[in-house]
C-alpha positions in Angstrom: -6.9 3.7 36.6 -7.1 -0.4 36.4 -8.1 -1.5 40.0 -5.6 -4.1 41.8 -7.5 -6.5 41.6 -4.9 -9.0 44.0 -1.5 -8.9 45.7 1.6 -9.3 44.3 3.9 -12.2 44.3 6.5 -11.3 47.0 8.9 -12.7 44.3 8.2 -10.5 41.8 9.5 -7.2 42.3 8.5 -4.2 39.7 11.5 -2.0 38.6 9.1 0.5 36.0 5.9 1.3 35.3 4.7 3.4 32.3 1.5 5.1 32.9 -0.2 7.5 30.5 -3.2 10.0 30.8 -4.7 12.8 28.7 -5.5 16.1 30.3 -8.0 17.0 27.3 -5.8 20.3 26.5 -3.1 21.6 25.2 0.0 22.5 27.1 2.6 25.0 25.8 6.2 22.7 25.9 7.6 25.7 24.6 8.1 27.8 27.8 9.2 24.7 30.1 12.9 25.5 30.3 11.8 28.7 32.0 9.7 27.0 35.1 11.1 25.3 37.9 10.7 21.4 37.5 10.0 21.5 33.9 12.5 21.2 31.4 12.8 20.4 27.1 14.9 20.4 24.1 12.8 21.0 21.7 15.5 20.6 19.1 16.0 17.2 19.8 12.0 15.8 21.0 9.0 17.3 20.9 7.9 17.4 24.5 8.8 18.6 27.6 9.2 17.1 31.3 8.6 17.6 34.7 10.5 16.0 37.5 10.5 17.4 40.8 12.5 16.7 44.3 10.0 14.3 45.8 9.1 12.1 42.1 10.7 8.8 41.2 10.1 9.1 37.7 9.2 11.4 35.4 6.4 12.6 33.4 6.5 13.2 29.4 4.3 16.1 28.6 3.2 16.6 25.0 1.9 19.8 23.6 -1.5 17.6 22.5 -2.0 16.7 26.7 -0.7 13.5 26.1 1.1 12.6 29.6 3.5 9.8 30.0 4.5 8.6 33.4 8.1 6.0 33.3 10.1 4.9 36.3 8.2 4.7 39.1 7.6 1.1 41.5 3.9 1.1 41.5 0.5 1.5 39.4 -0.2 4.2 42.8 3.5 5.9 42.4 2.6 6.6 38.7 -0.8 7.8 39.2 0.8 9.8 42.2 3.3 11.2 39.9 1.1 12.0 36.9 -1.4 13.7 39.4 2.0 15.6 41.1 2.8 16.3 37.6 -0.8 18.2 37.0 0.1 20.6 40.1 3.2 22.1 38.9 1.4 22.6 35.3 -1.4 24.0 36.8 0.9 26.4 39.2 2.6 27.5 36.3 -0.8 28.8 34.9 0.0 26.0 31.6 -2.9 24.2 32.2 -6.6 24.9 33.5 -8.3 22.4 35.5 -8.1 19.0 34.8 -9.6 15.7 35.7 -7.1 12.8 34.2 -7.7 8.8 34.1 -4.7 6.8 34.2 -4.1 4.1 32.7 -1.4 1.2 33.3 0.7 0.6 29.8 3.4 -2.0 31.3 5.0 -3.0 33.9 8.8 -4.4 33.9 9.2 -6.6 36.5 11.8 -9.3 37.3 12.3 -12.8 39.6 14.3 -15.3 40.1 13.5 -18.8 40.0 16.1 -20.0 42.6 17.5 -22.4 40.3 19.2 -22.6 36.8 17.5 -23.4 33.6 18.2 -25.5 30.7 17.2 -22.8 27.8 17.6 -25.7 25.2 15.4 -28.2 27.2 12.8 -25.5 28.1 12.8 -23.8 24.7 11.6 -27.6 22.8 8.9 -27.5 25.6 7.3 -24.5 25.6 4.7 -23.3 23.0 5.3 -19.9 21.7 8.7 -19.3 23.1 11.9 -18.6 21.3 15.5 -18.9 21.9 18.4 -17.7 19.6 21.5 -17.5 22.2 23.3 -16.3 19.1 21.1 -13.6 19.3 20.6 -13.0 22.4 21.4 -15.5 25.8 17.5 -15.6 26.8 14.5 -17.4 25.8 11.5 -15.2 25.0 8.1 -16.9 25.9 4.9 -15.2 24.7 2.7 -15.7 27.6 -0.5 -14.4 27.4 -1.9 -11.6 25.7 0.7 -9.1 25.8 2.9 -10.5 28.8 6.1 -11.7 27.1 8.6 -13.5 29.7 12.6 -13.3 29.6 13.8 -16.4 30.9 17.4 -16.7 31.5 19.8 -19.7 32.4 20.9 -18.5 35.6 16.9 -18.3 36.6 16.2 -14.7 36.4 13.0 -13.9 34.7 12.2 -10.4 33.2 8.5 -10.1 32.8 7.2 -7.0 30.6 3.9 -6.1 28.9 1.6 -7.0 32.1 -0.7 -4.2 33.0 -2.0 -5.6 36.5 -0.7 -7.5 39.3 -2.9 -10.5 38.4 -1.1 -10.7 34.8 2.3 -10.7 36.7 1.3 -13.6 38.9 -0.5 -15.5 36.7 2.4 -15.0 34.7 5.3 -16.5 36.9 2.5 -19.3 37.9 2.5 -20.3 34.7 6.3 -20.2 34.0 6.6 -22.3 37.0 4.2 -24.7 36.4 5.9 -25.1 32.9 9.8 -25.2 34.5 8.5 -27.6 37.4 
């Protein structure tokens, strides 16, 4: 799993984080619905989950190993619930042992600026940013690499795409710097 390399931004508060791992084996989806915290429908995806009492989120499992972590508030719930996720496979006897790597996919995360924003002003100013508000009342501002920022006229900001806490940060630093 991506170390943390620095704190986050007591502004910026996480509301999902996809994590995914491989467990290097394949898992039989096909018996889920008969093991307690795992459940499928087959008919309509091709994968099953596991949720238990104590998990935030839930894990996708796929038949290939593939494991899919969503809805947790952390990079260390997610690898807590992919690793919780493991357990109940392994209890069930559907996996052997396995050693997994997690890695951070995204991380949604939202703020709020304190103030409102002119969208029309700010969307002339900013390089690689959009805003349509026939299309949709944000403006969409291509950050860095794969951090994409929503930016709303009330001042919320929905940040997505950023797979550490530096990204997030240097993220709202830079939307701040550019609204200030």
């Amino acid at each position: 799993m991506q170390k943390s390399d620095a704190q986050l931004r007591t502004e910026i508060k996480i509301s999902n984080v996809v994590c995914t791992a491989d467990l290097k084996q394949s898992v039989n989806i096909d018996s889920f619905n008969k093991y307690k915290f795992l459940s499928s429908n087959l008919d309509l995806y091709r994968c099953g989950y596991v949720k238990n009492d104590t998990m935030i989120g839930r894990v996708t499992v796929f038949a290939s190993g593939k494991l899919i972590s969503v809805g947790t508030k952390s990079p260390k719930q997610a690898k807590n619930e992919l690793e919780k996720a493991c357990e109940i496979l392994k209890q069930h006897k559907l996996i052997k042992s396995y050693k997994i790597n997690p890695l951070i996919r995204n991380m949604v995360s939202s703020a709020f600026l304190g103030k409102t924003v002119s969208l029309n002003k700010l969307a002339r100013t900013l390089p690689r940013s959009m805003y349509e508000p026939e299309q949709f009342p944000g403006l969409i501002y291509r950050i860095q690499d794969s951090v994409v920022a929503l930016i709303f006229s009330s001042g919320k900001i929905v940040l997505v795409g950023a797979k550490t806490f530096s990204e997030l940060n240097n993220a709202f630093f830079e939307i701040l710097k550019r609204i200030n």
